[in-house]
PyMOL commands that place a pseudoatom at each C-alpha (Angstrom):
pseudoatom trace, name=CA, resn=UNK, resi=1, chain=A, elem=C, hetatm=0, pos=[-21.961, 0.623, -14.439]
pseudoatom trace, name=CA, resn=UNK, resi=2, chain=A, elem=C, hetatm=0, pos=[-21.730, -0.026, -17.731]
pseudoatom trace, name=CA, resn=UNK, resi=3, chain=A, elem=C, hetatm=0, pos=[-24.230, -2.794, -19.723]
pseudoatom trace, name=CA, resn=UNK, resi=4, chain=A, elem=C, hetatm=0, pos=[-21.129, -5.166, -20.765]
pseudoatom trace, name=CA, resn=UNK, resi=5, chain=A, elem=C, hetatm=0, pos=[-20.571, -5.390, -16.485]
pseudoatom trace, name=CA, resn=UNK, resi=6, chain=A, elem=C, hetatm=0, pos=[-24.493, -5.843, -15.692]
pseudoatom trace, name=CA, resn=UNK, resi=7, chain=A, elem=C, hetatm=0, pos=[-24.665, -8.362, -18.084]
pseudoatom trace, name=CA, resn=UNK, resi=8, chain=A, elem=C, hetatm=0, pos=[-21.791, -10.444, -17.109]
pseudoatom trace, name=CA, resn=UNK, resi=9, chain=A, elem=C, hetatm=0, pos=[-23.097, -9.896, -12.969]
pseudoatom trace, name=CA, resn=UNK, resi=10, chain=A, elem=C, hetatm=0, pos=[-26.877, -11.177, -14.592]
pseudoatom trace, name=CA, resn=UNK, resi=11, chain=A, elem=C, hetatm=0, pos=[-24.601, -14.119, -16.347]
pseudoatom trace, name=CA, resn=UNK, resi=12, chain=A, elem=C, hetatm=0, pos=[-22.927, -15.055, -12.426]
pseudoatom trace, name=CA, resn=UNK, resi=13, chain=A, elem=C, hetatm=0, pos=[-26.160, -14.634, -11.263]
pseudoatom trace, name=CA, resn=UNK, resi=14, chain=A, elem=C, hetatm=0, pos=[-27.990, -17.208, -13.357]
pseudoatom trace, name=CA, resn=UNK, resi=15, chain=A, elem=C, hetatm=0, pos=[-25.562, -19.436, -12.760]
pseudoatom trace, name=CA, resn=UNK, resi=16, chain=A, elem=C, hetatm=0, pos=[-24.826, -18.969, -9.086]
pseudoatom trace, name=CA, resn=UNK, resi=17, chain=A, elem=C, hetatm=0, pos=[-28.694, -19.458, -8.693]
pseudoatom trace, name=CA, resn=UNK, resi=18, chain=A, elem=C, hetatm=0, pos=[-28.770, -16.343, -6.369]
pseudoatom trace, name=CA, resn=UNK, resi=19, chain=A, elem=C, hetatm=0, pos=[-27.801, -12.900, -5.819]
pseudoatom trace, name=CA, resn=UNK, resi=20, chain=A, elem=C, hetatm=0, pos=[-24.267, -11.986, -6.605]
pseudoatom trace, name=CA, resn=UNK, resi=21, chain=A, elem=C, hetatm=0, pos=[-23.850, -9.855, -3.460]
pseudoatom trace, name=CA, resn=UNK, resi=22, chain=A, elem=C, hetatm=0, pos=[-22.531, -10.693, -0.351]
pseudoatom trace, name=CA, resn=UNK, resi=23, chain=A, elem=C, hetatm=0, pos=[-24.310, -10.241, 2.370]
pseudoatom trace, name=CA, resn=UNK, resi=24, chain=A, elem=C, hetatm=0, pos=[-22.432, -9.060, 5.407]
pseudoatom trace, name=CA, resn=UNK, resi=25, chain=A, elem=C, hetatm=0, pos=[-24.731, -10.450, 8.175]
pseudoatom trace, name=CA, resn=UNK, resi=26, chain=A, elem=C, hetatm=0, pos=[-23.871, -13.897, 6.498]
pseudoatom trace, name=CA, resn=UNK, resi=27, chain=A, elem=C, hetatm=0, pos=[-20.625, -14.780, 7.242]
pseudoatom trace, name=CA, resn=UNK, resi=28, chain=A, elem=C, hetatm=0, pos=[-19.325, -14.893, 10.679]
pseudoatom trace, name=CA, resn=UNK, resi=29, chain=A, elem=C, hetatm=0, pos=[-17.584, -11.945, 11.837]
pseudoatom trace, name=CA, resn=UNK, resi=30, chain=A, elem=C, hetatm=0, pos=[-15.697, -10.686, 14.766]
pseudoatom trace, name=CA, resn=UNK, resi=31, chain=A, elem=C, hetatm=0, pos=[-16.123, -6.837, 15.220]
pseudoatom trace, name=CA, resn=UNK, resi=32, chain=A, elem=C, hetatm=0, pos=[-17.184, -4.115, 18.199]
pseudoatom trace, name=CA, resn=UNK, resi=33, chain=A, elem=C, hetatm=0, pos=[-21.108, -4.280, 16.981]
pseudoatom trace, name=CA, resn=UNK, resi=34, chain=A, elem=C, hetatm=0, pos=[-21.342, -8.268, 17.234]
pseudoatom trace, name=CA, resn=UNK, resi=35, chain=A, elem=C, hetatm=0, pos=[-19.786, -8.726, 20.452]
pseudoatom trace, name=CA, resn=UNK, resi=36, chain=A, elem=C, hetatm=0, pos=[-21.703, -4.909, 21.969]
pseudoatom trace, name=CA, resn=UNK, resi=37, chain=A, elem=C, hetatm=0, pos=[-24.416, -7.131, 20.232]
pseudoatom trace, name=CA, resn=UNK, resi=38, chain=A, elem=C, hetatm=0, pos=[-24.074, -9.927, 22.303]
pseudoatom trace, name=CA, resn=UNK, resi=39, chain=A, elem=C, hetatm=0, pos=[-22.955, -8.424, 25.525]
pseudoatom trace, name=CA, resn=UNK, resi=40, chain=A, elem=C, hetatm=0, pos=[-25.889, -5.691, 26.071]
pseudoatom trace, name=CA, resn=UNK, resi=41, chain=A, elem=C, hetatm=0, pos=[-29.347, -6.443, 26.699]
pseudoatom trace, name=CA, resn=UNK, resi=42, chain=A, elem=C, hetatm=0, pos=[-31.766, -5.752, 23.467]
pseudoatom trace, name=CA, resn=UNK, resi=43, chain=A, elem=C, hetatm=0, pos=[-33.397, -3.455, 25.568]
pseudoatom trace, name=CA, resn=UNK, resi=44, chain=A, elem=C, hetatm=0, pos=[-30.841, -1.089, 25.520]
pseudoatom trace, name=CA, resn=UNK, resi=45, chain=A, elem=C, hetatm=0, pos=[-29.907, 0.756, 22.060]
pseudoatom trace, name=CA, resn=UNK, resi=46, chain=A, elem=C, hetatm=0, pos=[-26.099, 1.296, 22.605]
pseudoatom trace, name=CA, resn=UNK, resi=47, chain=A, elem=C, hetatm=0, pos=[-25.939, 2.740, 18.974]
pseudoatom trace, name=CA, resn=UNK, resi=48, chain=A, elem=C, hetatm=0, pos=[-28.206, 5.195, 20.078]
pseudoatom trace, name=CA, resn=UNK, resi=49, chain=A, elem=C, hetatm=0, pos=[-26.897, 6.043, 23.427]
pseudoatom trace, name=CA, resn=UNK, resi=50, chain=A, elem=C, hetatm=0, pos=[-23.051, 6.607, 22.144]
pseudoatom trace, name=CA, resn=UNK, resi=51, chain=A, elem=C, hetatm=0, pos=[-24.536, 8.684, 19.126]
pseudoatom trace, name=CA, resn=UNK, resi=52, chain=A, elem=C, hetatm=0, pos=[-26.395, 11.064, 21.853]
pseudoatom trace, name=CA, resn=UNK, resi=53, chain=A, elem=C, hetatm=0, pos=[-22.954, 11.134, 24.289]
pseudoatom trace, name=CA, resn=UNK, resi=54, chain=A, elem=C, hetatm=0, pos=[-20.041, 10.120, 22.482]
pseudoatom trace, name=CA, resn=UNK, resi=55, chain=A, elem=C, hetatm=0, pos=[-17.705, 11.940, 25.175]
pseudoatom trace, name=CA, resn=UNK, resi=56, chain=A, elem=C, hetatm=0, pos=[-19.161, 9.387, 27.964]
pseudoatom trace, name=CA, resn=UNK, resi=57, chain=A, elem=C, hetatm=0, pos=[-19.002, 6.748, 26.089]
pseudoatom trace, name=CA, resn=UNK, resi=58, chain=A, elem=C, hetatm=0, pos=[-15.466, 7.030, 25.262]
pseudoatom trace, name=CA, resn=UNK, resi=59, chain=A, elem=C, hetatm=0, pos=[-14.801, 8.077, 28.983]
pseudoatom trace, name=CA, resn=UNK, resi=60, chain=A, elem=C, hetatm=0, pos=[-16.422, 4.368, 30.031]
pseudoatom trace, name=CA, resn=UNK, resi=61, chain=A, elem=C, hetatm=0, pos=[-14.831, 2.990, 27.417]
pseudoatom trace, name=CA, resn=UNK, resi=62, chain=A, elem=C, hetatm=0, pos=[-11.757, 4.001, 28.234]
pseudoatom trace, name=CA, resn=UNK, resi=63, chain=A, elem=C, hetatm=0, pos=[-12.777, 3.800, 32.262]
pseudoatom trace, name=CA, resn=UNK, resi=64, chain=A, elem=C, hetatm=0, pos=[-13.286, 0.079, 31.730]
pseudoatom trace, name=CA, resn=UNK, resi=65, chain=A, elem=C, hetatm=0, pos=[-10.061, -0.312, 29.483]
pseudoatom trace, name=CA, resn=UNK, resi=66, chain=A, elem=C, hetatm=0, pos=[-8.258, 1.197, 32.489]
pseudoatom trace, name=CA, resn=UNK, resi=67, chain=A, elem=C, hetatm=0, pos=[-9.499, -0.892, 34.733]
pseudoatom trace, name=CA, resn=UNK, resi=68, chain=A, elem=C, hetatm=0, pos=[-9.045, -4.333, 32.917]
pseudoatom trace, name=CA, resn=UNK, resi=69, chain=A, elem=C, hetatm=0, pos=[-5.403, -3.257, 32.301]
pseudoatom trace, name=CA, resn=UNK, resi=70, chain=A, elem=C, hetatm=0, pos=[-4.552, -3.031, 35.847]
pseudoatom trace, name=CA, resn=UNK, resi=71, chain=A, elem=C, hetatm=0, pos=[-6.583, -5.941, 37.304]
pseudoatom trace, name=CA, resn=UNK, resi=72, chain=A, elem=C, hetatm=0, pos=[-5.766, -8.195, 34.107]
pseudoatom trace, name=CA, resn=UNK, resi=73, chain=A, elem=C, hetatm=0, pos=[-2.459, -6.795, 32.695]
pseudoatom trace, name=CA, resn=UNK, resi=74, chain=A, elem=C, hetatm=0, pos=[0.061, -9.049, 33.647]
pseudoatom trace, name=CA, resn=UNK, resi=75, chain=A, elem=C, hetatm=0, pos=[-2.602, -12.042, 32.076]
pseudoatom trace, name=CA, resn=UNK, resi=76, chain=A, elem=C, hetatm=0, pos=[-2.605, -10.124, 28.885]
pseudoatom trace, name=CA, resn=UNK, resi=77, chain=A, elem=C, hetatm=0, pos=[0.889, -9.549, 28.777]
pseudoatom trace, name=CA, resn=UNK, resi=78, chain=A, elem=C, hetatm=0, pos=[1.723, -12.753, 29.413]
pseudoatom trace, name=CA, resn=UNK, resi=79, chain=A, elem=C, hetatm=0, pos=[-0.972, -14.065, 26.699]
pseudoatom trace, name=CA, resn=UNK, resi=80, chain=A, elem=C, hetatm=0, pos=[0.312, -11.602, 24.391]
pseudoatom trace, name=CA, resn=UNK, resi=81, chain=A, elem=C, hetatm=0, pos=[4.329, -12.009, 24.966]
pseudoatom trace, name=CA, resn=UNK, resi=82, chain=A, elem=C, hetatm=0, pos=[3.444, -16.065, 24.643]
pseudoatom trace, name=CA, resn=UNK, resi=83, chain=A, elem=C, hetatm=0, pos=[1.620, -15.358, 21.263]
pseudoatom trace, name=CA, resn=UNK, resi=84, chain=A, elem=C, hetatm=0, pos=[4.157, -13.081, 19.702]
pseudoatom trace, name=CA, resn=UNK, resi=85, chain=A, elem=C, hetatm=0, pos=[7.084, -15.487, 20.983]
pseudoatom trace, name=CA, resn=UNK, resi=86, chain=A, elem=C, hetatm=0, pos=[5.489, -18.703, 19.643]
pseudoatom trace, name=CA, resn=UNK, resi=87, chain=A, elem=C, hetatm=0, pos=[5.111, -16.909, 16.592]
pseudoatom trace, name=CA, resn=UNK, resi=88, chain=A, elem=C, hetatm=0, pos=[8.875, -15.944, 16.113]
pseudoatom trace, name=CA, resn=UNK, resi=89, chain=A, elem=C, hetatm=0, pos=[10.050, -19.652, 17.100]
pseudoatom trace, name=CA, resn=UNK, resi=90, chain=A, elem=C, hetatm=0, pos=[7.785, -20.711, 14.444]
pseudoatom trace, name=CA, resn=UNK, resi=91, chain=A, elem=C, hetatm=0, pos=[9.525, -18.902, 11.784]
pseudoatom trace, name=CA, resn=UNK, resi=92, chain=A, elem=C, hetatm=0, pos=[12.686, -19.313, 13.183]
pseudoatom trace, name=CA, resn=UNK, resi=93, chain=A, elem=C, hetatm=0, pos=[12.156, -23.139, 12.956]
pseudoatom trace, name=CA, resn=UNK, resi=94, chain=A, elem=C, hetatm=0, pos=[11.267, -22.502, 9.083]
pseudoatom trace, name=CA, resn=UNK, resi=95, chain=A, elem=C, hetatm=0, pos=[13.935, -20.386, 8.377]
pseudoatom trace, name=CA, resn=UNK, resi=96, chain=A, elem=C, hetatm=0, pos=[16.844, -22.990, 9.847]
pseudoatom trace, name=CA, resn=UNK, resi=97, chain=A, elem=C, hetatm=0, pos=[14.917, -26.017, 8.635]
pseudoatom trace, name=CA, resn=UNK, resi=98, chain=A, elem=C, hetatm=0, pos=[16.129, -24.689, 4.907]
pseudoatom trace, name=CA, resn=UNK, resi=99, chain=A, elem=C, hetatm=0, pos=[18.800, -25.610, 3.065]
pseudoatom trace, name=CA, resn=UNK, resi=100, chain=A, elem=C, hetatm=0, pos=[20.322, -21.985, 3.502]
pseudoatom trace, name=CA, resn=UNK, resi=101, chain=A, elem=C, hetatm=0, pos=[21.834, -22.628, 6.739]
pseudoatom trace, name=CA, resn=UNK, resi=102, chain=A, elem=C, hetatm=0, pos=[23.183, -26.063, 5.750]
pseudoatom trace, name=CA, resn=UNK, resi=103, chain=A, elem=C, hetatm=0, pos=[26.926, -26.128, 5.209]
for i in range(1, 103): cmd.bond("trace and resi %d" % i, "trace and resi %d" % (i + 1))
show_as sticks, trace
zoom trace
């Protein structure tokens, strides 16, 4: 970094009243750690298990996946197919709202 770009970050910092970086853990996010987080006991360190057998634990992973999909399919396609549908009326409904398709 150069000392014109510290300077400025020590500037945003002085006025922010705090650090200028963003810290991940701090906004709310939705990804495979948080919910593993929240779905496996803290006694058990998943990281540590899939790091010593990453073959079984895409196996289960993809055991589990299997499963879902053929006791749950039909409610996921039909979630899904709803979704992607109400999606396209949507923009459908924009698109002949405009005053392209008036004559």
């Amino acid at each position: 970094m150069d000392d014109e770009m510290i300077d400025d970050l020590d500037d945003l910092d002085d006025l922010d009243g705090g650090d200028v970086m963003i810290d991940d853990n701090s906004s709310k996010r939705i990804d495979a750690d948080s919910i593993l987080d929240s779905l496996v006991p803290e006694s058990i360190d998943w990281r540590e298990t899939v790091r010593r057998h990453p073959v079984g634990s895409v196996a289960c992973v993809g055991l589990v996946g299997y499963l879902v999909g053929r006791t749950k399919g039909a409610s996921i396609m039909a979630g899904v197919t709803a979704g992607l549908s109400s999606g396209i009326m949507r923009q459908l409904a924009d698109v002949f709202e405009g005053d392209f398709f008036d004559f």
